[in-house]
Every structure is written in structure tokens, then in C-alpha cells.
N, C-alpha and C positions, 0 to 999 in steps of 0.2 A: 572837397575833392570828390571827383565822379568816377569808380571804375566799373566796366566793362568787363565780367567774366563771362570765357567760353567755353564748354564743356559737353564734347560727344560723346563722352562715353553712356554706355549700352545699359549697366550695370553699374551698382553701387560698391563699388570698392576704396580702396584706402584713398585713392588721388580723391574719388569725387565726397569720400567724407572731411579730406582737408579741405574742399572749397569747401566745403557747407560749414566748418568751421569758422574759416578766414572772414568768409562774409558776418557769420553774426560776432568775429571778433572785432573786427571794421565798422561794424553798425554801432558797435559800444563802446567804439572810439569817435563816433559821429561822420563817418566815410559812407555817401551813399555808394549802392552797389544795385547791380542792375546783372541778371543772369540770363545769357543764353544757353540753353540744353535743349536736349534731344524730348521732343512731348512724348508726356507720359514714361521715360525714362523716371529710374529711384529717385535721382538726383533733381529732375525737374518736383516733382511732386513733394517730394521731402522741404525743398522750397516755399513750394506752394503753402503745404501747411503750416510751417512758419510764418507767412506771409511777409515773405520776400518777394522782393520784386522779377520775374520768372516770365522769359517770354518763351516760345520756342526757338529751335537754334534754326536760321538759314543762312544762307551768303548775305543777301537782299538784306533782313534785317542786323546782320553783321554791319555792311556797310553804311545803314543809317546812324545807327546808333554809337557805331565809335566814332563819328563825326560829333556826339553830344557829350562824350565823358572825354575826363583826360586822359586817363590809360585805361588801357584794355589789356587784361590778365588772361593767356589761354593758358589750359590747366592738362593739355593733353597733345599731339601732333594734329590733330585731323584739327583742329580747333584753332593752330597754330597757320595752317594753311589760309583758315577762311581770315583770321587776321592779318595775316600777310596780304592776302587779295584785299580786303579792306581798307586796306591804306592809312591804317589808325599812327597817329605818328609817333608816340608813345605806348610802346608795346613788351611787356613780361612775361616770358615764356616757361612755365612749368614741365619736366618733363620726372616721373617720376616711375623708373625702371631698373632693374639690376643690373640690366650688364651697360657697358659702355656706349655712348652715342656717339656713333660714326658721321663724318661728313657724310649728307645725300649727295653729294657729287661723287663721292668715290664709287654709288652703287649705281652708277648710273640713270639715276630717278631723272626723269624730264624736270630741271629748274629747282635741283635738289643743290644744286652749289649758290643761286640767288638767296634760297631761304635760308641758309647758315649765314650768308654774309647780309643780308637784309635784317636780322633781329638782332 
């Protein structure tokens, strides 16, 4: 199995120390993994020096690359968007926050009621 993780965040905090987790716990289940993030973000480089596989994050390459793996894991919203646009057909949406996640159609977000009901 091929997955797909995507991950914008800025800063290294708890969500993006669970992927760096997940990924070397998948690798030592023999699950390759393939990372999009932000370059030069904690979370790319911290990859990096494990030597994971670690590209930069963009739509462009969103969309090539989840056409190669089976699923595609976004680890965040902004990340969740570029995989919604990508069209990956097998998609797991991480969101990891304390208070309640509301429908984005209720806030009036442009195409905020396609994305609840699209993942």
C-alpha cells in the first residue's frame, strides 16, 4: 500500500508530530508513504532527516501524486482542501482540535457544504 500524506502546517506541533509518527510507524509495517508539507517547515525537515520520502506541499503536486498512491491522508484542513481538489479517490481526513467541528456550510465558506459531504 501507497499512502499519500498532506500536511500545511507552519509549526511543529502535536498533529504534525503524529504524522511523523504514523509514517515511521507504517514504514515498520512496510506501508510506503510519501509526504507533502510546507518546505522548510519543522515537519518537512524533520522528514527529511529521517530520510523519508518529503516533497514540498502544492496543489500541482497534490494532484499528480495522489493519482500514484491509494490513499491520501490529510493531516490538517488547509491540506484537506488541496485533496479535495485533487480528486484522490480514497481519502482520510485528520483533524485534530478541541472544540467541535462545525459544518462549513453552516459558515457560509464558498463550497464549505461539498467538502463535508465529499470526504
Amino acid at each position: 500500500m501507497r499512502i499519500l500524506h498532506l500536511d500545511a502546517g507552519r509549526e511543529m506541533r502535536g498533529g504534525q508530530w503524529q504524522a511523523l509518527r504514523l509514517m515511521e510507524g507504517l514504514a515498520a509495517a512496510g506501508v510506503e508513504s510519501t509526504l507533502l508539507a510546507r518546505h522548510g517547515a519543522p515537519l518537512f525537515e524533520a522528514a527529511r532527516e529521517r530520510g523519508w520520502r518529503v516533497e514540498p506541499l502544492s496543489l500541482v503536486r497534490a494532484m499528480l501524486l495522489a493519482r500514484r498512491h491509494d490513499l491520501v491522508h490529510a493531516h490538517d484542513a488547509r491540506s484537506h482542501t488541496f485533496a479535495a481538489i485533487a480528486g484522490s479517490g480514497r481519502l482520510v481526513v485528520a483533524r485534530r482540535v478541541a472544540f467541535p467541528v462545525r459544518s462549513l456550510g453552516s459558515t457560509g465558506a464558498p463550497g464549505g457544504t461539498w467538502r463535508c459531504r465529499s470526504s
